[in-house]
Every structure is written in structure tokens, then in C-alpha cells.
Steps between C-alpha positions, in 0.01 A plus 500: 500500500275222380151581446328277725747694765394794358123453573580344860631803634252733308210247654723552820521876525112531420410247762448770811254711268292222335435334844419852682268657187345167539437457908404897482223453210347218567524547881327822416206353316423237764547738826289775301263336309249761550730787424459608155846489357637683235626234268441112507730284668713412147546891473630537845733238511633576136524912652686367819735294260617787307546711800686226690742432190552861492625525870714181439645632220578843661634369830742298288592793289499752822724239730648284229415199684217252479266399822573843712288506820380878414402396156299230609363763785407750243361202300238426742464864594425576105280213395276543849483839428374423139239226606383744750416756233358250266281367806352854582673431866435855562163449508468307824 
């Protein structure tokens, strides 16, 4: 495989988690903005990222297929779950 393939379906796989670590952090900082949070935005997208890339990676390993419904379910479940602990959600 070429490598300009190569990086299209890498960009392609990583899409889901880059535009959901994204929505979720910065979403966060403008619907909180008087919430202290526990990282700045750049830290909470970059934390979402590797969590995201980690599910994606898993569901492909767990189900040997790409773009699963329950993978991208426990995608959103995971990072919202993260960005809720890194908001202090608990905390009213």
C-alpha cells in the first residue's frame, strides 16, 4: 500500500475520536466556564484522543472489523465519561 493510502485510512480510522475529544473539550470549556476544570482545554482534548484511539483500536482488535456500532457506542460512552471526570461533573 502506497503511503499517501497509508495515511488516508490512518487519518480515516482516527476521524470519530479527533472530532468527539474535540466537541467534548471545548464544548466543556464554553458550557462550564465557571467550573474549575482539571486540565486546560489542549490537555483534555489530547486525554480524550488517546482514550478514543485506544477504543478504536480495541474494537477493531476485539471484532476484527472497522466502524462497529458498539465500538463507536463505547467510544462516546468512554470519552464522555472521561470529560466528565476531567470537568469535576460530580460536583454539580
Amino acid at each position: 500500500m502506497p503511503v499517501l493510502d497509508f495515511l488516508n485510512h490512518l487519518l480515516n480510522f482516527v476521524a470519530p475520536a479527533v472530532f468527539l475529544s474535540l466537541v467534548l473539550a471545548l464544548g466543556a470549556c464554553v458550557l462550564w466556564r465557571k467550573r474549575a476544570h482539571l486540565l486546560p482545554w489542549y490537555l483534555m482534548v489530547a486525554v480524550n484522543l488517546l482514550l478514543g484511539v485506544l477504543v478504536l483500536a480495541l474494537g477493531v482488535v476485539l471484532t476484527g472489523h472497522d466502524g462497529r456500532m458498539g465500538t463507536y457506542a463505547v467510544l462516546v460512552l468512554a470519552m464522555g465519561s472521561c470529560q466528565w471526570l476531567m470537568s469535576q461533573g460530580w460536583r454539580g
